[in-house]
ROZAKE-875828 format. One line per 8 residues: number of its first residue (from 0); for each residue x, y, z of N, C-alpha, C. Coordinates in Angstrom, 1 decimal. Each point is the difference from the previous one (the first is absolute). Layout:
// residues N
NUM = X,Y,Z,X,Y,Z,X,Y,Z ~ ...
END
This chain:
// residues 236
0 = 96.4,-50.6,239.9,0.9,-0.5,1.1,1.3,-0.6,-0.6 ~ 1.5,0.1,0.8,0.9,-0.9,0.0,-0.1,-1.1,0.4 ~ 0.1,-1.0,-0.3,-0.3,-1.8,0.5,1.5,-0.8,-0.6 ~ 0.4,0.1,1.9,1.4,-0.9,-0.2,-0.1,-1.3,0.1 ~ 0.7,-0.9,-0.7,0.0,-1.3,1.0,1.1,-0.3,0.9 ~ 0.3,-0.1,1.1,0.3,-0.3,0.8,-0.1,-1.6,1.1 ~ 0.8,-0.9,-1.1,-0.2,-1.6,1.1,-1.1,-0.1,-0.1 ~ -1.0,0.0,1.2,-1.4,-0.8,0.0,-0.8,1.5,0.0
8 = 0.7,1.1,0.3,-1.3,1.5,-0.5,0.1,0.9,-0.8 ~ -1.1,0.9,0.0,0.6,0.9,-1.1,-0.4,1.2,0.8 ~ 1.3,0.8,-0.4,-0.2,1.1,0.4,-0.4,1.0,-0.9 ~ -0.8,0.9,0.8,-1.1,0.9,-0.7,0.3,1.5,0.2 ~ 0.6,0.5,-1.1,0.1,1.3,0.2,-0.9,1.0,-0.9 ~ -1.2,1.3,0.7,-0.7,0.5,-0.9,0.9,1.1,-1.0 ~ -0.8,0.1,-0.6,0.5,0.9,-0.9,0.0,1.5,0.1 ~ -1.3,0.7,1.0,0.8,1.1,0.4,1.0,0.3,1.3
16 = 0.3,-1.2,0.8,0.6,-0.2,0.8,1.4,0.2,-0.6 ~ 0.6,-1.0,-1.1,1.1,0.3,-0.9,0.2,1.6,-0.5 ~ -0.9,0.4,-0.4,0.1,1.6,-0.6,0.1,0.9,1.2 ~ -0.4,0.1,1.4,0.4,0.5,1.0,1.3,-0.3,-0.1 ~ 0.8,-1.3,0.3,1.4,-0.1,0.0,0.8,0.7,-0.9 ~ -0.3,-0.4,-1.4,0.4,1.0,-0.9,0.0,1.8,0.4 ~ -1.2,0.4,0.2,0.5,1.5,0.5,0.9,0.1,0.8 ~ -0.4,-0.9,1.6,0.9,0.7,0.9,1.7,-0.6,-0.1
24 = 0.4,-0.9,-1.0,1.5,-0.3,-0.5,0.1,1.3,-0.9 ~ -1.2,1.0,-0.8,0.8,0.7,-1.1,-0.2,1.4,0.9 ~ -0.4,0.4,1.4,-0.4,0.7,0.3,1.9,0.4,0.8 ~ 0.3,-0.7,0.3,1.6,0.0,0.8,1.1,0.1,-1.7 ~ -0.6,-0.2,-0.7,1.0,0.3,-1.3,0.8,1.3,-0.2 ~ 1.1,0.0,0.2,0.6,1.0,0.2,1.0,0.3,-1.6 ~ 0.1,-0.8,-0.8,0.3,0.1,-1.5,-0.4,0.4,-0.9 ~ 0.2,0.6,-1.1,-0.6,-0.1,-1.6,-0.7,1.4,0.1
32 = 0.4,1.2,0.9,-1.2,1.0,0.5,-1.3,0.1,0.4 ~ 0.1,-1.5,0.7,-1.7,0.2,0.0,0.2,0.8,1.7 ~ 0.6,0.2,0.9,-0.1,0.9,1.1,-0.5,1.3,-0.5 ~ 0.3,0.5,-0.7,-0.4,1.7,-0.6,-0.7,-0.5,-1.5 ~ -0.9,-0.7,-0.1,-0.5,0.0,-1.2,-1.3,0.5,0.7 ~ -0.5,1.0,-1.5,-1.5,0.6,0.4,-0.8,-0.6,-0.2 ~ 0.3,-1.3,-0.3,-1.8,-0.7,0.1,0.4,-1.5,1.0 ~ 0.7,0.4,0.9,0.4,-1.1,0.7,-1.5,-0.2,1.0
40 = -0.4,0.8,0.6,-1.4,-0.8,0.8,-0.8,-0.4,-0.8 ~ -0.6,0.3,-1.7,-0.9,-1.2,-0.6,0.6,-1.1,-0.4 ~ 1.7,0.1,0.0,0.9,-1.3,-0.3,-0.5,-1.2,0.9 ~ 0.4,0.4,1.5,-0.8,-0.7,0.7,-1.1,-0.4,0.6 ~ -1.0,0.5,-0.5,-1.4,0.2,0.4,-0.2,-1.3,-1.4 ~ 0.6,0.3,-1.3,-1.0,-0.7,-0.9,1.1,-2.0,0.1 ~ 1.3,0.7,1.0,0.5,-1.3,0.3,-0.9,-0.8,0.8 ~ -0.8,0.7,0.9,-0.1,-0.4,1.1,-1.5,-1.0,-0.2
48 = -0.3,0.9,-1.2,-1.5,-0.7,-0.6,0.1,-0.4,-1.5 ~ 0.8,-0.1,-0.3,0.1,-0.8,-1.2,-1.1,-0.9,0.0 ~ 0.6,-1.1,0.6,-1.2,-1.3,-0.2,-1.2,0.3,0.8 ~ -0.4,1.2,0.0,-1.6,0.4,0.9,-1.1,-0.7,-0.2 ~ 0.2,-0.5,-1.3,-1.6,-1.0,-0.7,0.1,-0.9,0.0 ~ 1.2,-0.7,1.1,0.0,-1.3,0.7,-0.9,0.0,1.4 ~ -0.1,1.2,0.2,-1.0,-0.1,1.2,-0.6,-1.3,-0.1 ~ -1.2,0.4,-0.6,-1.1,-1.0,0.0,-0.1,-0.9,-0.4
56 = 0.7,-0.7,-0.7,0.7,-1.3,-0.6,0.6,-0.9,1.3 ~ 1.0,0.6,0.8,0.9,-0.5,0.6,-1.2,0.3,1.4 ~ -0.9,0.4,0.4,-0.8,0.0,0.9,-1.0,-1.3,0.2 ~ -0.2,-0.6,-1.6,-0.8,-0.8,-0.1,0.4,-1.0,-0.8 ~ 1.3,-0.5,0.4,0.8,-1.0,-0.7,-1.0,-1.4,-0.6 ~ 0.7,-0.4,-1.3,-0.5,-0.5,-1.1,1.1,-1.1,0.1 ~ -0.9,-1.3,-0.6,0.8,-1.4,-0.3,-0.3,-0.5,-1.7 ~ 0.8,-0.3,-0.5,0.3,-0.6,-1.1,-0.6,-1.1,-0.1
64 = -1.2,-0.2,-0.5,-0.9,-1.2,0.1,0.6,-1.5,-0.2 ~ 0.5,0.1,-1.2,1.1,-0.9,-0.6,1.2,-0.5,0.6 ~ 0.9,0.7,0.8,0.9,-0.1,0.1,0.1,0.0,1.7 ~ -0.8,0.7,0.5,-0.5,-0.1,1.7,0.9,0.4,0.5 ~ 0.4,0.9,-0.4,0.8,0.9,0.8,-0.3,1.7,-0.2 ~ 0.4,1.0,1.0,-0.4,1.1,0.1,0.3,0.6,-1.3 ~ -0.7,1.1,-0.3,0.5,0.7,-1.1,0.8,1.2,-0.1 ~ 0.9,0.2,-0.8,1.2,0.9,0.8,-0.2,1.1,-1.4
72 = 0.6,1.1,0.4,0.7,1.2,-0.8,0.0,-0.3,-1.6 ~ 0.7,-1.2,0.2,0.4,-0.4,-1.7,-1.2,-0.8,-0.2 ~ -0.7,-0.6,0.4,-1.1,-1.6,-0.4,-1.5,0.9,0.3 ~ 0.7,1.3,0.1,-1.9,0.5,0.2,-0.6,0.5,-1.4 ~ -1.2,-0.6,-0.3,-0.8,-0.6,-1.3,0.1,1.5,-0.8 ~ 0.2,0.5,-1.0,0.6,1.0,-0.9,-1.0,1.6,0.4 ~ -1.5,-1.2,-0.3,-1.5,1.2,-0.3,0.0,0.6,1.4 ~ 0.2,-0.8,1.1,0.2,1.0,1.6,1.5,0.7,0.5
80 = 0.6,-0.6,-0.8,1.7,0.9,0.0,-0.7,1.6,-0.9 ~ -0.7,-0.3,-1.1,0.1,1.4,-0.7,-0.5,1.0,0.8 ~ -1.5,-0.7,0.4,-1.0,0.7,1.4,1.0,1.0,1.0 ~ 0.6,-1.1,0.6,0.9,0.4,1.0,1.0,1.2,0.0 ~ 0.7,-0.1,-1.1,0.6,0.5,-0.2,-0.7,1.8,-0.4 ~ -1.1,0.4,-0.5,-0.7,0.7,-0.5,-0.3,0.5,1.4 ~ -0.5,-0.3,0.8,-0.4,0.3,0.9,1.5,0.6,1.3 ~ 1.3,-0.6,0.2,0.9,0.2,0.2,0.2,1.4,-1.0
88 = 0.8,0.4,-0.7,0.1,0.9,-1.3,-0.8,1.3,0.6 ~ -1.3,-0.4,0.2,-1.3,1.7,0.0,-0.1,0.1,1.4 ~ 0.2,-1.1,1.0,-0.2,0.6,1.4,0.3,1.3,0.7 ~ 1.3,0.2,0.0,0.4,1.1,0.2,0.2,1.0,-1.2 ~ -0.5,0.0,-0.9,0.2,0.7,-1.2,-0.6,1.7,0.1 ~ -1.0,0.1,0.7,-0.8,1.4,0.2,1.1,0.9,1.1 ~ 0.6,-0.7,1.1,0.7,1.3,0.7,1.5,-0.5,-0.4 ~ 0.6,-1.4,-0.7,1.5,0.1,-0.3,-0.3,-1.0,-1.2
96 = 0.4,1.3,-1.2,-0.1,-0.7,-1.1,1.3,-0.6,-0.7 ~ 1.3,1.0,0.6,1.2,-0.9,-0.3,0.0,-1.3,0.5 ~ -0.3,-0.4,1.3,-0.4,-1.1,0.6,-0.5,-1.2,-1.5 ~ -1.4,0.6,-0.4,-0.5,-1.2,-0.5,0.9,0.0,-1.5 ~ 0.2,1.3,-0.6,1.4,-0.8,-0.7,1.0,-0.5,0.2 ~ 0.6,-0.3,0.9,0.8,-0.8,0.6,-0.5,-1.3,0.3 ~ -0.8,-0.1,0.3,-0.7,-1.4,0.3,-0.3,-0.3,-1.4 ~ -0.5,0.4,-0.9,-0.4,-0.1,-1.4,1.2,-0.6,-0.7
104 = 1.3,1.0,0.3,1.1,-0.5,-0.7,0.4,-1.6,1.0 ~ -0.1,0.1,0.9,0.3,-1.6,0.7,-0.9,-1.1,-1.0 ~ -1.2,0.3,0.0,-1.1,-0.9,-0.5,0.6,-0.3,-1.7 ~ 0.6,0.4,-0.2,-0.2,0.5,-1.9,1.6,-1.2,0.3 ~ 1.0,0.4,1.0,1.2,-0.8,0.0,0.1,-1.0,0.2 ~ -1.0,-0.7,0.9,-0.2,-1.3,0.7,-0.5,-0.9,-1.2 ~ -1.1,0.5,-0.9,-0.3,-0.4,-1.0,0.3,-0.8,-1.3 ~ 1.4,0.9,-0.3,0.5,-0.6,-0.9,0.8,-1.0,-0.1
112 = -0.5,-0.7,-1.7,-0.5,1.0,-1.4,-1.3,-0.3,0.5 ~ -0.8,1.3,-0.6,-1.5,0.2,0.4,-0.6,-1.1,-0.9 ~ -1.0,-0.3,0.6,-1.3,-1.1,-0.6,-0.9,1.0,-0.3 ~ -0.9,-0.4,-1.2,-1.0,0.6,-0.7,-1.1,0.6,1.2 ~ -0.2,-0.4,0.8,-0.4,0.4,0.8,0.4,1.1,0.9 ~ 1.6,0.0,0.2,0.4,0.6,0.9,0.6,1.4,-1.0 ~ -0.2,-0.1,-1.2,0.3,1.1,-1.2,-1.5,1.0,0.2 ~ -1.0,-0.8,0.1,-1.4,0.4,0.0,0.3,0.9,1.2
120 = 0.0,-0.5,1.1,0.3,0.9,1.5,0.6,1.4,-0.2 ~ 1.6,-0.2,-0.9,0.2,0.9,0.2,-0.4,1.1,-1.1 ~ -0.8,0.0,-0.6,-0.1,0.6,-1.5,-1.5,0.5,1.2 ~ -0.9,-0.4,0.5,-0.8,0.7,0.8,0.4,1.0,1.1 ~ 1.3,-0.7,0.4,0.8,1.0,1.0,0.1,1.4,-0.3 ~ 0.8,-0.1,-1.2,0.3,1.2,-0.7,0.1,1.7,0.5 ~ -1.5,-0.2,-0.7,-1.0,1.5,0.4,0.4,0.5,1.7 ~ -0.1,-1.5,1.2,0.4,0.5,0.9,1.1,0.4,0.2
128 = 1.0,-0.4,-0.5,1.6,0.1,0.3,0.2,1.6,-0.7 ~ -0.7,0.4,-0.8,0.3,1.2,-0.8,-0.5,1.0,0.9 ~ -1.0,-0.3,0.3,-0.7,0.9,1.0,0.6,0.3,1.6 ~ 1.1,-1.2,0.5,0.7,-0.4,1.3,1.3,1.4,-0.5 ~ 0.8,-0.6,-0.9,1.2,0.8,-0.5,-0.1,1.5,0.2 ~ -1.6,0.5,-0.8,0.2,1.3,0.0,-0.5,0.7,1.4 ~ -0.6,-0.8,0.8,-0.3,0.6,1.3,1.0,0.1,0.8 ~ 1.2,-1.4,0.2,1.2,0.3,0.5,1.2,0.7,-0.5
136 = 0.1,0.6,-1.7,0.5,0.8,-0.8,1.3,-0.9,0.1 ~ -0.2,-1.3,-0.8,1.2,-0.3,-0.3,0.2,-0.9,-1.2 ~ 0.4,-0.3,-0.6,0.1,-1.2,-1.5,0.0,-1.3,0.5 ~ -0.4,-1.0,-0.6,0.2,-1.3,0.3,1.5,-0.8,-0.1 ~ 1.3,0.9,-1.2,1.2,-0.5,0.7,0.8,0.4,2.1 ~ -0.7,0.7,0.1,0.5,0.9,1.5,-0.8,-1.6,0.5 ~ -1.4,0.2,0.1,-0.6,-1.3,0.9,1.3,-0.9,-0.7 ~ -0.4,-0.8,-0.6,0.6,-0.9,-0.3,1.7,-0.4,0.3
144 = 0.9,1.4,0.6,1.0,0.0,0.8,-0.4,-0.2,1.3 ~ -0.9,0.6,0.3,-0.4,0.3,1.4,-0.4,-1.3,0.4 ~ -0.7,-1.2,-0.9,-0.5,-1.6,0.9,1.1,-0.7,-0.2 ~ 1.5,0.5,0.0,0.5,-0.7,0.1,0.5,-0.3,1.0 ~ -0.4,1.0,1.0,0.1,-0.3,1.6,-0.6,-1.0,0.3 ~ -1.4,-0.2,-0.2,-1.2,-0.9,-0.2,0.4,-1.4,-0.1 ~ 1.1,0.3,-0.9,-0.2,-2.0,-1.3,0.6,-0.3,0.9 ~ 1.2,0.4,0.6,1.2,-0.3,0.7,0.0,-0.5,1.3
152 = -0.9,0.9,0.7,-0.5,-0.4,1.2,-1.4,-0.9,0.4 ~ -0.6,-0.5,-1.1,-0.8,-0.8,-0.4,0.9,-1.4,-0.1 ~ 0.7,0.0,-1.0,0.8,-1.3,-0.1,0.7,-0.6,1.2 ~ 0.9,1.3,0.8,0.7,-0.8,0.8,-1.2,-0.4,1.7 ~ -0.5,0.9,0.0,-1.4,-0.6,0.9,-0.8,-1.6,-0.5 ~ -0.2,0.1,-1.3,-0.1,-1.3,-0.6,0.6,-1.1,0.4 ~ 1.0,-0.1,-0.2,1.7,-0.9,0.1,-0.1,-0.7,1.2 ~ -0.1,1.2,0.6,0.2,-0.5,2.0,-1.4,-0.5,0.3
160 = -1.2,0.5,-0.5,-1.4,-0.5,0.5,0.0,-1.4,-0.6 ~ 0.2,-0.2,-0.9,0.3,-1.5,-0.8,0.8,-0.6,0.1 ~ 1.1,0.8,0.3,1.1,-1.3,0.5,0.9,-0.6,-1.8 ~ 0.0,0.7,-1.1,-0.1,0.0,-1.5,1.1,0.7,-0.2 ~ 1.5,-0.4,0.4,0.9,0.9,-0.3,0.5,0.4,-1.5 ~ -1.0,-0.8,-1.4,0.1,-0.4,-0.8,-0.6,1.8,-0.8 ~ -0.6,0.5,1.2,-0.9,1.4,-0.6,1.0,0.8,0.3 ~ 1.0,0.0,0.6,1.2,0.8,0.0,0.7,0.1,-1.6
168 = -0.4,-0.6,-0.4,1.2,0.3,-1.3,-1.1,0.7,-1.4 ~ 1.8,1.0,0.0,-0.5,0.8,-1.3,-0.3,1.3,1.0 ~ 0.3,0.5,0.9,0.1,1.3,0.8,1.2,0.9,-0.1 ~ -0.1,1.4,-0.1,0.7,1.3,-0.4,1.0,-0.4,1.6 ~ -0.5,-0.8,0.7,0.9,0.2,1.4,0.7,-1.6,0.3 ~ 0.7,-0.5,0.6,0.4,-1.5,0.5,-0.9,-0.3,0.9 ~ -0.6,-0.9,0.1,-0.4,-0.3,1.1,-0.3,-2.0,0.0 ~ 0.5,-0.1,1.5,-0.2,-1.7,0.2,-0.9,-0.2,1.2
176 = -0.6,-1.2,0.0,-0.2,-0.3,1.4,0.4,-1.3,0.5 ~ 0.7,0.1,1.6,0.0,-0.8,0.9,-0.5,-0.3,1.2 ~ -1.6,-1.0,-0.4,-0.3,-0.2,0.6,-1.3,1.1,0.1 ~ -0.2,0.4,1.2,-1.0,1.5,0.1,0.8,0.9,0.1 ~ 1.1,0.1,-0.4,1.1,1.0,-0.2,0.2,0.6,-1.5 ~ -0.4,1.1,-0.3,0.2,0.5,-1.3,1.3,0.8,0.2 ~ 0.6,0.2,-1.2,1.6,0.8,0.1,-0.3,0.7,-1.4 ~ 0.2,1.5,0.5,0.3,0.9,-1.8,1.4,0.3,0.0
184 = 0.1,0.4,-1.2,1.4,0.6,-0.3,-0.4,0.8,-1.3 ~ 0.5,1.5,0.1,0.4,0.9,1.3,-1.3,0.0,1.0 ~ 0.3,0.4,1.1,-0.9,-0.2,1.0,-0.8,1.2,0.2 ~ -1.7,-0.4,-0.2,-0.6,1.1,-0.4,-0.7,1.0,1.4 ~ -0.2,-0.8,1.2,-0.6,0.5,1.2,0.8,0.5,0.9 ~ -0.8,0.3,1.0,1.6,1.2,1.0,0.6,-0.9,0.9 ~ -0.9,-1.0,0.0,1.2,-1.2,0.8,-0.9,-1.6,-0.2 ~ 1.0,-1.3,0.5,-0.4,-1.2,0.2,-1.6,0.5,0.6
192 = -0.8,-0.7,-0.4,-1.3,0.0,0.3,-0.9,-1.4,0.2 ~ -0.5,-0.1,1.4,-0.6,-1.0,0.2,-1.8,0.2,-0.5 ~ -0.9,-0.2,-0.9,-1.3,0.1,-0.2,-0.9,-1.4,0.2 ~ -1.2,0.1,0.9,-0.8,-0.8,0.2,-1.4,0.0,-1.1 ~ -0.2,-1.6,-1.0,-0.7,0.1,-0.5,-1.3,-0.8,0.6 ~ -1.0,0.1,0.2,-1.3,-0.7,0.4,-0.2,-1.6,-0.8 ~ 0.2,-0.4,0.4,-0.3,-1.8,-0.1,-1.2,-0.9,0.5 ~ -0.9,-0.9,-1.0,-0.5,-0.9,0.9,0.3,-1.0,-0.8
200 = 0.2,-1.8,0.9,0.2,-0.7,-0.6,-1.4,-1.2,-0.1 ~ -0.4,-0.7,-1.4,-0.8,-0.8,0.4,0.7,-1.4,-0.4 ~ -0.8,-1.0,-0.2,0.3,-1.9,0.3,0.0,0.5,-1.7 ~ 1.2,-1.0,-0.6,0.2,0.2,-1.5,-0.9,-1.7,-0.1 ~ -1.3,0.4,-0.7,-1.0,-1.4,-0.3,-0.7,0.7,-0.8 ~ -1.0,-1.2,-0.8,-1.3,0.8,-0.9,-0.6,0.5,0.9 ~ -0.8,1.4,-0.9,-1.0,0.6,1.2,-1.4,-0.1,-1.3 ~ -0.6,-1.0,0.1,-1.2,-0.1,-0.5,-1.0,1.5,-0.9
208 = -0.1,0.6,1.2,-0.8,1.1,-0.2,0.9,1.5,0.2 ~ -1.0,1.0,-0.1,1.1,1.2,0.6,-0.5,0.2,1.1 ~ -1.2,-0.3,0.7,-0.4,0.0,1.0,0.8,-1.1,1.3 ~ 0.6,-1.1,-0.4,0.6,-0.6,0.8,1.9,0.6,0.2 ~ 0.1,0.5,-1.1,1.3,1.0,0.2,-0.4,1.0,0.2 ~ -0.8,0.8,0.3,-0.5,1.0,0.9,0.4,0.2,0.9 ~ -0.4,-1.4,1.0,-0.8,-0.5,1.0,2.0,0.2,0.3 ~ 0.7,-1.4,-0.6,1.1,0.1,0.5,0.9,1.1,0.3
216 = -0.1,1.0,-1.3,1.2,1.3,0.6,-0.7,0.9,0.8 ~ -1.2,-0.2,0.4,-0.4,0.6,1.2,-0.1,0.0,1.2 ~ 0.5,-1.7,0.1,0.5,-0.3,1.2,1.3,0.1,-0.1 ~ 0.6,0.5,-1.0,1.8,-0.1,0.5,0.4,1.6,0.5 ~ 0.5,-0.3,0.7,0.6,1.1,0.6,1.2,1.1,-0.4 ~ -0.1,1.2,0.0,0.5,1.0,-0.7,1.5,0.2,0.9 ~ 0.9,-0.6,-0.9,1.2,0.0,0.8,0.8,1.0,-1.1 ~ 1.7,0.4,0.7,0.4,1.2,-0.8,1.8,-0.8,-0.3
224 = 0.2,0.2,-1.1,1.2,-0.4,-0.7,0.7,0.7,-0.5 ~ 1.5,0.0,0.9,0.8,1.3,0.1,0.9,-0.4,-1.2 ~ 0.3,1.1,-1.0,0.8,-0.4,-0.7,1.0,1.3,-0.1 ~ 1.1,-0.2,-0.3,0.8,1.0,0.1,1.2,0.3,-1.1 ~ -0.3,1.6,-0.6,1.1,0.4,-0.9,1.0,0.8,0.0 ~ 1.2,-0.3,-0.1,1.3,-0.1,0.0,1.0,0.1,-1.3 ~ 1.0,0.6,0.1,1.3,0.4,-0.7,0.2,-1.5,-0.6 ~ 0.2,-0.4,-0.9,1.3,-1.2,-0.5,0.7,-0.4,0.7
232 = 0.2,-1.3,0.6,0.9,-0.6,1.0,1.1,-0.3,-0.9 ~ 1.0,-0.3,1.0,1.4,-0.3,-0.6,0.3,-1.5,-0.7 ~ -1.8,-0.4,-0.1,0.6,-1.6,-0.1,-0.7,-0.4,-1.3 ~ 0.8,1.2,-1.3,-0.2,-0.5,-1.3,0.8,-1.3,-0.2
END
């Protein structure tokens, strides 16, 4: 999960909820050739499920015993991040295996620098990724151009779901945000675009158990948060 603070709540954004946004912002991309690129439908298929082995994580939200508050994306405990992520990676791996290398390469980016553990992951990966490459007949520098659709549209979905204009920097493109307003330069989609992301908000307090934060974002209600991206305004 994303966990904003917001005054007295926090806003709760899931994690494949953000990676839907992510697709349908990279899906209107009209730059960099991705309209006529030939692997543009697993582009967005493995955009769209990147974070897929948040499913069940973000279905059965987790509280930080210590600290009593929800546990998020970054604060989720390492040994169920690896799980997770292994399980995201192979889902779709039998009918779209560029898919799970692309999700593979996301997992491997997010990462670093790898922990001994997360070196172990991918040194077991391996064998699969070798076996992915040659079914979709392509080298791992081609993938590794190709998720760059991925990182990109990952990050700036990030930014706006978090509200972290701080993840904008260090991008091939400009980009600011004001407000729920993001601005690129050059401008990458076929027009100003308003996108609705799924929101719930709960009471920002300790939540004892995960069962009593459960309880709470299950009573909150699934409201939608329009945010919208746009050309560079004139008011550098």
């Amino acid at each position: 999960m994303i966990v904003v603070d917001e005054a007295t709540r926090l806003r709760i954004v899931t994690q494949p909820d953000h990676a839907r946004f992510a697709a349908d912002m990279l899906s209107l991309w009209r730059a960099d050739g991705l309209p006529d690129h030939p692997r543009r439908d697993d582009l967005l298929f493995a955009t769209r499920e990147h974070d897929n082995g948040w499913r069940e994580p973000d279905a059965a939200p987790r509280v930080d015993p210590e600290r009593r508050r929800p546990l998020t994306f970054l604060t989720y405990p390492e040994a169920d991040r690896l799980e997770l992520w292994a399980r995201g990676i192979h889902r779709f791996a039998a009918e779209r295996p560029l898919a799970a290398l692309l999700i593979a390469e996301h997992a491997e980016a997010v990462h670093q620098p790898l922990s001994d553990p997360w070196k172990r992951f991918f040194e077991e990966l391996e064998p699969y990724r070798a076996q992915w490459l040659e079914r979709v007949g392509l080298d791992r520098s081609t993938v590794r151009l190709d998720y760059r659709f991925l990182g990109l549209a990952d990050t700036l979905s990030l930014a706006l779901c978090s509200g972290e204009e701080r993840r904008l920097e260090g991008l091939e493109i400009d980009a600011r945000m004001i407000g729920q307003r993001l601005e690129l330069r050059p401008f990458p989609l076929a027009g100003t675009t308003t996108f609705e992301i799924p929101v719930r908000w709960v009471d920002k307090r300790p939540y004892a158990s995960d069962t009593r934060f459960a309880v709470a974002l299950a009573r909150a209600p699934w409201e939608r948060q329009a945010v919208r991206i746009a050309p560079f305004s004139a008011t550098e």
